[in-house]
MIDOSE-1310 file (N, C-alpha, C; in nm, 2 decimals, decimal comma, always signed):
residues 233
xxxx	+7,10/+3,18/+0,30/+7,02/+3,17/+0,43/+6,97/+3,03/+0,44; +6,99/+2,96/+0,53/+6,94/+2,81/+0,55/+6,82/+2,84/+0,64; +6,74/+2,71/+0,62/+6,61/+2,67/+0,68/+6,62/+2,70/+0,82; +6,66/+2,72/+0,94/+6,65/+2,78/+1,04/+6,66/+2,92/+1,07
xxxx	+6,78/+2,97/+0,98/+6,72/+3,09/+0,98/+6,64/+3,17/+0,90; +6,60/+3,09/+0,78/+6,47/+3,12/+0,79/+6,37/+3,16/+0,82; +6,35/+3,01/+0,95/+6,22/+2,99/+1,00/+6,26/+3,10/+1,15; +6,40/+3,19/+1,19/+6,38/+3,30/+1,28/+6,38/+3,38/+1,23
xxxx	+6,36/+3,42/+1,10/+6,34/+3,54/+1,03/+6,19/+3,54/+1,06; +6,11/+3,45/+1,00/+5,97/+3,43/+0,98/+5,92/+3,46/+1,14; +5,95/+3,46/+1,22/+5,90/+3,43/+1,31/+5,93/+3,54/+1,40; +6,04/+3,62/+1,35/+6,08/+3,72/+1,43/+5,96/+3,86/+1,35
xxxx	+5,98/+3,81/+1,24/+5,88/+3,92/+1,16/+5,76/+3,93/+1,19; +5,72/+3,79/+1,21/+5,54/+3,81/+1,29/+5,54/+3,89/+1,42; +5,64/+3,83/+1,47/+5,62/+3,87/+1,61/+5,66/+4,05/+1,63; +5,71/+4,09/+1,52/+5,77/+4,24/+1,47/+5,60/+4,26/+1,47
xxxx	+5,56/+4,21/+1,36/+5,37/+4,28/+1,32/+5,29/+4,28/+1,44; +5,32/+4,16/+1,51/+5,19/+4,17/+1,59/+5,26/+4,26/+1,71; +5,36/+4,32/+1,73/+5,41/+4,42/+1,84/+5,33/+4,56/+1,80; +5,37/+4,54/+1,63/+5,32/+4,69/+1,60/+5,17/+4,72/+1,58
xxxx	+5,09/+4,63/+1,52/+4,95/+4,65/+1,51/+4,87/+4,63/+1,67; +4,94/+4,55/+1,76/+4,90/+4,54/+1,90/+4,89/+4,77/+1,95; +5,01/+4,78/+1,90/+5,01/+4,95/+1,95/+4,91/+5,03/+1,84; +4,88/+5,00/+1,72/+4,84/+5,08/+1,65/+4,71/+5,04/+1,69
xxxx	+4,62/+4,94/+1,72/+4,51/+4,90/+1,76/+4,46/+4,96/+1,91; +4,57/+4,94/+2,03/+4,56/+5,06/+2,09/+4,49/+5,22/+2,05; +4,62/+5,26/+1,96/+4,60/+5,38/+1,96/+4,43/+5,39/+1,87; +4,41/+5,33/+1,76/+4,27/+5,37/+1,72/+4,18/+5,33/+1,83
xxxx	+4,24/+5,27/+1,92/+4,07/+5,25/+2,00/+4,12/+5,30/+2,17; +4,20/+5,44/+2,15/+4,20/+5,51/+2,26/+4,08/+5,57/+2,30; +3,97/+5,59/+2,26/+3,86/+5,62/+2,33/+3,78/+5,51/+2,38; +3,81/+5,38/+2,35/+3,73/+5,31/+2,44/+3,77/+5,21/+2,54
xxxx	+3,94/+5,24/+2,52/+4,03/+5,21/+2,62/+3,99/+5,31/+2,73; +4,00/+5,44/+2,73/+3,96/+5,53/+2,79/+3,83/+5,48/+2,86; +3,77/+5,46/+2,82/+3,62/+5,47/+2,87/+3,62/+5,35/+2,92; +3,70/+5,23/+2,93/+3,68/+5,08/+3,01/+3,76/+5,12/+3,14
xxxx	+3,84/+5,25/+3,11/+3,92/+5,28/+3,27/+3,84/+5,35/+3,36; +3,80/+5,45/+3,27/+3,71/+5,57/+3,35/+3,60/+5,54/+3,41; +3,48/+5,51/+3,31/+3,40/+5,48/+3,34/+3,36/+5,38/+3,39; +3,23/+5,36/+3,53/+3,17/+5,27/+3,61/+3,05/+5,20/+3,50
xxxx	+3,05/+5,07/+3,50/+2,99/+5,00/+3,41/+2,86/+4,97/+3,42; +2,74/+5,09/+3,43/+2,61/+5,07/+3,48/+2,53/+5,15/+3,35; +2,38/+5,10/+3,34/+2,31/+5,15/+3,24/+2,34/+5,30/+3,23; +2,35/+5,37/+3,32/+2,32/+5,52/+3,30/+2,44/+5,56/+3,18
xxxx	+2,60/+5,45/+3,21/+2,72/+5,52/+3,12/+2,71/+5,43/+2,96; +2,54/+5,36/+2,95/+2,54/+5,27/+2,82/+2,59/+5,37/+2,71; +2,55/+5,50/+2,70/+2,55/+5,61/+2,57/+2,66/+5,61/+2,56; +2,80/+5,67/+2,63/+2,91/+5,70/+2,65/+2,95/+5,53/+2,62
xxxx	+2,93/+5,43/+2,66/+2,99/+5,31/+2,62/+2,98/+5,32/+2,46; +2,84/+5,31/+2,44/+2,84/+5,27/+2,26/+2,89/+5,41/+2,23; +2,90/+5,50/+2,20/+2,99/+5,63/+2,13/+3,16/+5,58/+2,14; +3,19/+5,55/+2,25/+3,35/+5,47/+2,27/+3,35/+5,36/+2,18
xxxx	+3,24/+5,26/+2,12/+3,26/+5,16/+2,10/+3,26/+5,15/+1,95; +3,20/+5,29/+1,88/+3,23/+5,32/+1,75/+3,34/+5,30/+1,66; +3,45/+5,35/+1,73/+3,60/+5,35/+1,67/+3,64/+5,19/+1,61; +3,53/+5,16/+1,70/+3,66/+4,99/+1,75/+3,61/+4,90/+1,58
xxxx	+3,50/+4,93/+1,53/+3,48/+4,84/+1,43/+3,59/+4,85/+1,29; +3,62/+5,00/+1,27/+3,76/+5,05/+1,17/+3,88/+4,98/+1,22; +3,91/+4,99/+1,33/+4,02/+4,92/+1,39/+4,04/+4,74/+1,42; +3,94/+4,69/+1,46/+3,92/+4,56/+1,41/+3,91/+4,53/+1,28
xxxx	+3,89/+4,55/+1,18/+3,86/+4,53/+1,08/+4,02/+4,57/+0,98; +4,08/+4,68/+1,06/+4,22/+4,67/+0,99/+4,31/+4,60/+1,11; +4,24/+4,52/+1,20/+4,37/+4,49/+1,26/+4,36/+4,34/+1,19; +4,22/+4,30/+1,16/+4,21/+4,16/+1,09/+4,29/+4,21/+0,91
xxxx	+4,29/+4,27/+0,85/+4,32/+4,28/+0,71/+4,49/+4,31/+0,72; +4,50/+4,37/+0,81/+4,65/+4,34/+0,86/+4,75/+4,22/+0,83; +4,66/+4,15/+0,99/+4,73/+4,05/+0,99/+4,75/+3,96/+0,91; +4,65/+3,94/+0,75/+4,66/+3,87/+0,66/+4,83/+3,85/+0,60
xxxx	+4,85/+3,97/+0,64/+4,95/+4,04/+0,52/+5,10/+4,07/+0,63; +5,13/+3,96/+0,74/+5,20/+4,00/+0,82/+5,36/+3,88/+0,78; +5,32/+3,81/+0,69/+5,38/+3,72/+0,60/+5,48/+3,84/+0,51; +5,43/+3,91/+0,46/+5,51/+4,02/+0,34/+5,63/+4,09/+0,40
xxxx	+5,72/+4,05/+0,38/+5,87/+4,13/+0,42/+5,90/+4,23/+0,38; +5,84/+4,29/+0,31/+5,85/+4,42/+0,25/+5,76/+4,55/+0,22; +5,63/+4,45/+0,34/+5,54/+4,57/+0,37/+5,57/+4,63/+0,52; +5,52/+4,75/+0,50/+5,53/+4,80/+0,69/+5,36/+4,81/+0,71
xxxx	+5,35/+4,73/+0,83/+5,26/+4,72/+0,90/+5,17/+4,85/+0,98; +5,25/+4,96/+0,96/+5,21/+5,05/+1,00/+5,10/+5,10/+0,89; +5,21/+5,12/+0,76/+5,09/+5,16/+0,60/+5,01/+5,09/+0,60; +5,01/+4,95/+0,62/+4,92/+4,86/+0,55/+4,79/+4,89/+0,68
xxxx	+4,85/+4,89/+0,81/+4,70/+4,90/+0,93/+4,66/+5,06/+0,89; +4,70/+5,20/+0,87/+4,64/+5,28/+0,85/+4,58/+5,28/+0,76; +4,62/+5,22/+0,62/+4,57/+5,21/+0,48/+4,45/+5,16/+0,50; +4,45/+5,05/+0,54/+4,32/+4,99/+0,55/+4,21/+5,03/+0,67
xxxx	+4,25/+5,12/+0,73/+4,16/+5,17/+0,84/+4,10/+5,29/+0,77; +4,19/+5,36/+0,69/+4,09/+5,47/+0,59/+4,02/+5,41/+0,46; +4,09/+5,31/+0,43/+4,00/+5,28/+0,29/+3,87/+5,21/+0,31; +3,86/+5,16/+0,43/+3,75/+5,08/+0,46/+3,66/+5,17/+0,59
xxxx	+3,69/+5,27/+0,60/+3,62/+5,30/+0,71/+3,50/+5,33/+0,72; +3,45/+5,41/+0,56/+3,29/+5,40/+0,57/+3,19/+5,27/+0,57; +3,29/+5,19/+0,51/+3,19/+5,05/+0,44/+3,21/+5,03/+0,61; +3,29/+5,00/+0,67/+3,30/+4,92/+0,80/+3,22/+4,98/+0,89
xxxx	+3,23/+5,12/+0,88/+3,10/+5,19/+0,97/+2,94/+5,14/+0,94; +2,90/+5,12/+0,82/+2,77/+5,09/+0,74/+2,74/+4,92/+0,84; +2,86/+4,84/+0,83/+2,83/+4,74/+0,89/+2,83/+4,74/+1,04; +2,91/+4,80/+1,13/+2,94/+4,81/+1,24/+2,80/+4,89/+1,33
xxxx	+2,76/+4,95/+1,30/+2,70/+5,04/+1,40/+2,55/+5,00/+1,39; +2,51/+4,91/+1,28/+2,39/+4,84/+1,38/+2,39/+4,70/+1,43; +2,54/+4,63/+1,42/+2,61/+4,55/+1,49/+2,59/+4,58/+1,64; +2,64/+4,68/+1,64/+2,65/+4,73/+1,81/+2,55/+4,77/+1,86
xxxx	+2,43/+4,83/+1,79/+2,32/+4,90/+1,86/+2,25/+4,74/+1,91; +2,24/+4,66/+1,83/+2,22/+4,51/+1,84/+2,26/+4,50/+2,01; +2,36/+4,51/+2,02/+2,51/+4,44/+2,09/+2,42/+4,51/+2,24; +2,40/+4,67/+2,23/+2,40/+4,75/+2,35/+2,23/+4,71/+2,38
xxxx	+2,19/+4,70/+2,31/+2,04/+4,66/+2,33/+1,98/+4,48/+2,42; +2,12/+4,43/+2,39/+2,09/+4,30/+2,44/+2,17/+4,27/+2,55; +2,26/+4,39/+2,57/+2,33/+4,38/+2,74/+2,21/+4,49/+2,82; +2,16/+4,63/+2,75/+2,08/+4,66/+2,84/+1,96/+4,55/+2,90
xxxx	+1,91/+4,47/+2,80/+1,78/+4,39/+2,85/+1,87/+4,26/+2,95; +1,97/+4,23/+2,96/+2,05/+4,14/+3,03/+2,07/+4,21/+3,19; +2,05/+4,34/+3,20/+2,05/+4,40/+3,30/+1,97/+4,41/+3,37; +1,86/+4,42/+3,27/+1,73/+4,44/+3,32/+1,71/+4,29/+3,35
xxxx	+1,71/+4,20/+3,33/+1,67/+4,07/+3,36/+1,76/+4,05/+3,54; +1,86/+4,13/+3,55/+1,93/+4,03/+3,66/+1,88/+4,14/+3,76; +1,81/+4,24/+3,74/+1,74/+4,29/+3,83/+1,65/+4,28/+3,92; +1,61/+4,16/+3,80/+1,46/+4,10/+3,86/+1,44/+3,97/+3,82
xxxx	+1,53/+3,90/+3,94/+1,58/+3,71/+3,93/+1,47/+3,64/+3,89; +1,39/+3,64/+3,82/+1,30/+3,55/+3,85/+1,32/+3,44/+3,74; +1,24/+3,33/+3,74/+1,34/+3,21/+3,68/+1,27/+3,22/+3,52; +1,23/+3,30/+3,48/+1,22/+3,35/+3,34/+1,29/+3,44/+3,32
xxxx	+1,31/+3,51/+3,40/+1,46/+3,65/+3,32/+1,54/+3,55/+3,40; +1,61/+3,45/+3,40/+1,68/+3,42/+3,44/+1,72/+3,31/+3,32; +1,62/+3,26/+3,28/+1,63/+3,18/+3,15/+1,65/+3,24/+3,02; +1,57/+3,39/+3,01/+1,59/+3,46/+2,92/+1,75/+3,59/+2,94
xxxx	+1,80/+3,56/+3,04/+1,90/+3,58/+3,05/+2,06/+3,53/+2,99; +2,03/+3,37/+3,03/+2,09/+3,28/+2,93/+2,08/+3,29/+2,80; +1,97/+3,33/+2,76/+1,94/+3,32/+2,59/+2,00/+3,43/+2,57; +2,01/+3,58/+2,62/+2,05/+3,64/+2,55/+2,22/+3,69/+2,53
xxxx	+2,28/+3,61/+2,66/+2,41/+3,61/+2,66/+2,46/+3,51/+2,53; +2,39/+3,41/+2,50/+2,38/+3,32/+2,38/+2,41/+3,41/+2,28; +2,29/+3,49/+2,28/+2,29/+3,55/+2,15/+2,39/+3,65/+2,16; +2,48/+3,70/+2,24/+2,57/+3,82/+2,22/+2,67/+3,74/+2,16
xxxx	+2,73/+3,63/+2,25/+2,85/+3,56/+2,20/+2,81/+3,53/+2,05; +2,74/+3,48/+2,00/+2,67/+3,47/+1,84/+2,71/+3,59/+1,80; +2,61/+3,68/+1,81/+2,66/+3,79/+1,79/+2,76/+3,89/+1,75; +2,90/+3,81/+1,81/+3,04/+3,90/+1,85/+3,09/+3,79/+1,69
xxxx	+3,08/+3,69/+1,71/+3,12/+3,63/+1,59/+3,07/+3,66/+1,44; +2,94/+3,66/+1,45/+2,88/+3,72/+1,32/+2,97/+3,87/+1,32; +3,00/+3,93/+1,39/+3,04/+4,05/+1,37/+3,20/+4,03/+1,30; +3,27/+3,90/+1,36/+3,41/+3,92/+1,30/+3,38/+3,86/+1,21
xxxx	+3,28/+3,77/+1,13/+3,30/+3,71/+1,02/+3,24/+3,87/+0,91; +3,15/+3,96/+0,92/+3,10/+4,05/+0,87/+3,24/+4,18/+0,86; +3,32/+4,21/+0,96/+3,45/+4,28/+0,95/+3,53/+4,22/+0,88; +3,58/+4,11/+0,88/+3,67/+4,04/+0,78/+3,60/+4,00/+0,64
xxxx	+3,47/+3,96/+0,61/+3,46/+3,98/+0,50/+3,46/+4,10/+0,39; +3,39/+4,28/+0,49/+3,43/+4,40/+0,48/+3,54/+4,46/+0,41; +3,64/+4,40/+0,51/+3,76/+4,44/+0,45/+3,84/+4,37/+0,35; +3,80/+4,31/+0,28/+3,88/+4,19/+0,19/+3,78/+4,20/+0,05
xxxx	+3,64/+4,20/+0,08/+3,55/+4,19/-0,02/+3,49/+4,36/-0,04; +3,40/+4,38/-0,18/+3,29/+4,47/-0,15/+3,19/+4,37/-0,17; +3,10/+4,42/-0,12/+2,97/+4,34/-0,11/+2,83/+4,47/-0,05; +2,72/+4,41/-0,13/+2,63/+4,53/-0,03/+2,63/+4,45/+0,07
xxxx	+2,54/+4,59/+0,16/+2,54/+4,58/+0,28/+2,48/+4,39/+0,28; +2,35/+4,41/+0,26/+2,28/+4,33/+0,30/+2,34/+4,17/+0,26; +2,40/+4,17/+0,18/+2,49/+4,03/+0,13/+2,63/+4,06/+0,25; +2,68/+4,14/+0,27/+2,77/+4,12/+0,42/+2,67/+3,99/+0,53
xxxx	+2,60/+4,07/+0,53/+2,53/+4,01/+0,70/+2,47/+3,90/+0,62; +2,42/+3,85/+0,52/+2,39/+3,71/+0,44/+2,48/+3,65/+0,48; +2,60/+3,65/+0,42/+2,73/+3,59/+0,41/+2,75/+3,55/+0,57; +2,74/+3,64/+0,62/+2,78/+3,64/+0,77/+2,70/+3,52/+0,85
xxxx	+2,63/+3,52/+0,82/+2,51/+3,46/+0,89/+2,50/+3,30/+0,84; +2,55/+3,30/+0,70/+2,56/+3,21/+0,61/+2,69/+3,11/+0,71; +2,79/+3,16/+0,74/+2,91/+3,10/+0,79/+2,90/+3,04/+0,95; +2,84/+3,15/+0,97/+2,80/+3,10/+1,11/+2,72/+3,01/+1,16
xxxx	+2,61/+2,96/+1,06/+2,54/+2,86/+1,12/+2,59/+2,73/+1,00; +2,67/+2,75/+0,94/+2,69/+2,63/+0,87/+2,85/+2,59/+0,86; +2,92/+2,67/+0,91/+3,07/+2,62/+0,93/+3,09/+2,56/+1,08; +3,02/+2,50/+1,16/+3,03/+2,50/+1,29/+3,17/+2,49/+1,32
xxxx	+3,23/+2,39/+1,25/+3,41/+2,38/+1,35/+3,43/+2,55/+1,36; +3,46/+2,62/+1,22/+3,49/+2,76/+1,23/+3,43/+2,80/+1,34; +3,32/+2,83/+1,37/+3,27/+2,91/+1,47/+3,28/+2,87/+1,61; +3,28/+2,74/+1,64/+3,30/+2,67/+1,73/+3,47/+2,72/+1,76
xxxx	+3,49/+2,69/+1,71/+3,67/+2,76/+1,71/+3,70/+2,87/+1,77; +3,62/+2,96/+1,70/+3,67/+3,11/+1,72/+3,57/+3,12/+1,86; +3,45/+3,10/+1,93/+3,40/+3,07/+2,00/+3,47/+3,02/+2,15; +3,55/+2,92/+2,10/+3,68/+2,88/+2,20/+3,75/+3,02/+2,20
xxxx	+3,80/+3,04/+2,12/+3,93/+3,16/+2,13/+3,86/+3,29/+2,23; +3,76/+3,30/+2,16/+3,71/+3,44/+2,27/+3,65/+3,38/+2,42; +3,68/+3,26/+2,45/+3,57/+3,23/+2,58/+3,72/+3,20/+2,66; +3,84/+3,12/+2,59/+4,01/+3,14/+2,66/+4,05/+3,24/+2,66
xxxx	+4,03/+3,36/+2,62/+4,06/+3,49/+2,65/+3,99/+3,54/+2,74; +3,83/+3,54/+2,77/+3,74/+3,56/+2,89/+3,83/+3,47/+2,98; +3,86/+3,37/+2,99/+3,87/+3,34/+3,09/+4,05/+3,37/+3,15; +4,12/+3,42/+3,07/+4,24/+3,50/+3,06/+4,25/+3,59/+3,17
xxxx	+4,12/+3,69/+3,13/+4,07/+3,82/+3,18/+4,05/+3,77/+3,29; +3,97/+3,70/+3,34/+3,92/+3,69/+3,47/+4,06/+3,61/+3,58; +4,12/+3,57/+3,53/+4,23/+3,54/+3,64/+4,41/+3,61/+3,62; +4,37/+3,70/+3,54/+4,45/+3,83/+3,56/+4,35/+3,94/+3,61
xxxx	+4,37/+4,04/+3,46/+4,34/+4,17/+3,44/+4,28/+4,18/+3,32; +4,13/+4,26/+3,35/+4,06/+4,30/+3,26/+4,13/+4,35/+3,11; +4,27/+4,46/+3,18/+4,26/+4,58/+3,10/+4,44/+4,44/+2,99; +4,44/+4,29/+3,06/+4,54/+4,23/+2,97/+4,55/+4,24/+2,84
xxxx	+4,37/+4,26/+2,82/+4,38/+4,25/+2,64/+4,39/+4,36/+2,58; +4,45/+4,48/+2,64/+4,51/+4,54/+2,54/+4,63/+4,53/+2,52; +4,74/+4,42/+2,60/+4,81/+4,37/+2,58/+4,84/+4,29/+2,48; +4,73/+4,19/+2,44/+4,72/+4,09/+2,37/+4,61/+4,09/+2,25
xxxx	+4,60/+4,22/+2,26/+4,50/+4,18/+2,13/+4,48/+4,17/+1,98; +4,64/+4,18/+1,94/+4,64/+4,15/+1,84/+4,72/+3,97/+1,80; +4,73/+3,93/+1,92/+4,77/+3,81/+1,92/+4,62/+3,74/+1,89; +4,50/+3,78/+2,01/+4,42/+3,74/+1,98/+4,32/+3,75/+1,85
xxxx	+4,36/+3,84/+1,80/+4,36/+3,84/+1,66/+4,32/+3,78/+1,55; +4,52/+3,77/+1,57/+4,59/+3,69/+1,49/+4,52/+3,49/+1,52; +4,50/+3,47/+1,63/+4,42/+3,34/+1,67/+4,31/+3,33/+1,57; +4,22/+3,43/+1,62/+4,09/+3,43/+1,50/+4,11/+3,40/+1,37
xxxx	+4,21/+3,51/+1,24/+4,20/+3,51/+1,17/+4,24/+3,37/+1,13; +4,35/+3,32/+1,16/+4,41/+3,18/+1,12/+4,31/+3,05/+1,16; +4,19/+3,10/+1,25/+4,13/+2,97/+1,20/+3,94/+3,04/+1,10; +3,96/+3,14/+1,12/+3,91/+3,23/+0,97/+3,95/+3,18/+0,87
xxxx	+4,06/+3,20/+0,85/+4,12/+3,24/+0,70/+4,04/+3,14/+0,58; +4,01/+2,96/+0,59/+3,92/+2,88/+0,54/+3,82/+2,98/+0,48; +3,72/+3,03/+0,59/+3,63/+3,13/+0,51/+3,64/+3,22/+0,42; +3,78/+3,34/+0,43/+3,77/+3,41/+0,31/+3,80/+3,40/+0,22
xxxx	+3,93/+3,19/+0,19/+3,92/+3,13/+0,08/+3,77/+3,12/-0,03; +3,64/+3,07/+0,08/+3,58/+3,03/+0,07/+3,44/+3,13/+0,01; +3,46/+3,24/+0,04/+3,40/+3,33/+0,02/+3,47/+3,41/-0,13; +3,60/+3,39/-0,13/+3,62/+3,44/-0,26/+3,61/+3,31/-0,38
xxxx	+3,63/+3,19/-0,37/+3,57/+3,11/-0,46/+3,42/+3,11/-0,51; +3,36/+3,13/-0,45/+3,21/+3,08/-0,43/+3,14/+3,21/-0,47; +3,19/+3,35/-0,41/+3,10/+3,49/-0,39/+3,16/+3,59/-0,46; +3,27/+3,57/-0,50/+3,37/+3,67/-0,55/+3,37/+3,62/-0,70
xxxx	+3,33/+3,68/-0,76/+3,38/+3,65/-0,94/+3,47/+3,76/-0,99; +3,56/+3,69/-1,09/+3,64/+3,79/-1,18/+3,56/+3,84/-1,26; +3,63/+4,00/-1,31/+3,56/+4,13/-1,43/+3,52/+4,04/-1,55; +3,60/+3,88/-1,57/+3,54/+3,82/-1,70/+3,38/+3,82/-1,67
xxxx	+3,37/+3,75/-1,55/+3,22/+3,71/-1,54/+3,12/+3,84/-1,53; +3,16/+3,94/-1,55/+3,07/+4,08/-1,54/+3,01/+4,09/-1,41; +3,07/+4,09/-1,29/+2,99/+4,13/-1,17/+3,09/+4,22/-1,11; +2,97/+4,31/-1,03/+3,04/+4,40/-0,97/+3,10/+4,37/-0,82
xxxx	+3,11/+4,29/-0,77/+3,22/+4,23/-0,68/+3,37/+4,26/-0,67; +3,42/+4,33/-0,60/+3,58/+4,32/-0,60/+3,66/+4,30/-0,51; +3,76/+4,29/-0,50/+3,87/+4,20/-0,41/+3,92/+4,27/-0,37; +3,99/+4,30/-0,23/+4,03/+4,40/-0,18/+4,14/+4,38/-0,12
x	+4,22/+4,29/-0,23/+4,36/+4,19/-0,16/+4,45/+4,26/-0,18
């Protein structure tokens, strides 16, 4: 096999992974697909939003541990996204769900502010859209370290927190990626990125990946050094 076709093997194969974890990511997050169709997007349907929005942390979290492993020719992307959506599901729940109550707490007070324009909720409005976008990133740096690392809880969201204020390209980065996808959405269709979301993904993780080098040099020791840390590669 010579270097071109090679390099359409390689490339046909990614594009094989990300077809299939694009559907499998779907399917684990049919209830909140569901719920972005059905439902009218006002405080009263906030409960029913965050219960929909449960699923989505197991499913991100194996759609990111996935795509690591989308290089392997002789894994199926199907084992590898289910695998890791059961083996990690409790730890990712433990992280995820006061992520979100975070999340739903600072779009209800964003509602409440544009209720009542005045140029303090209007300033504190801005701040808190600030902080969600923040927010959404601490959360993929805390899912991807989840699923790769063990760690307790509370050293997840250290770590997390740790990356985000001190890698700025990284976050600046991934920050770009989700703000060219907003603006994707808005000159199509909302419902595009279930089209695309494991492309978008795959964007994140690759300008990620630095970090969970970084996080296993530095946070991760081997059984020589006696800690209980383990790798989840």
């Amino acid at each position: 096999m010579n270097d071109n076709q090679m390099g359409f093997f390689r490339f046909s194969n990614y594009v094989y992974w990300l077809i299939i974890l694009n559907i499998l990511f779907v399917v684990a997050n049919s209830i909140l697909f569901a719920a972005l169709i059905t439902l009218i997007p006002t405080i009263s349907n906030a409960i029913l939003y965050y219960i929909a929005f449960i699923p989505t942390g197991p499913a991100l979290a194996a759609l990111f541990h996935s795509l690591r492993l989308a290089k392997e020719k002789d894994l199926s992307p199907v084992q590898v996204f289910w695998g890791a959506y059961k083996e990690n599901y409790k730890d990712v729940l433990k992280v995820w769900l006061p992520i979100i109550t975070v999340f739903f707490i600072l779009l209800v007070d964003i509602q409440y502010f544009n209720q009542s324009p005045t140029l303090l909720n209007q300033i504190l409005n801005g701040i808190f859209l600030v902080a969600i976008f923040m927010l959404v990133i601490f959360s993929i740096y805390a899912l991807v370290i989840t699923t790769h690392y063990k760690f307790r809880l509370r050293d997840i969201y250290r770590l997390s927190g740790f990356y985000l204020l001190t890698w700025i390209k990284r976050t600046t980065g991934n920050i770009a990626i989700l703000f060219l996808t907003v603006v994707l959405m808005f000159f199509t269709s909302d419902f595009i990125i279930i089209f695309v979301s494991s492309l978008v993904a795959w964007f994140l993780m690759l300008n990620t990946k630095p970090i969970i080098q970084d996080v296993k040099i530095k946070f991760v020791k081997t059984e020589e050094n006696h800690t209980t840390e383990t790798v989840k590669e």
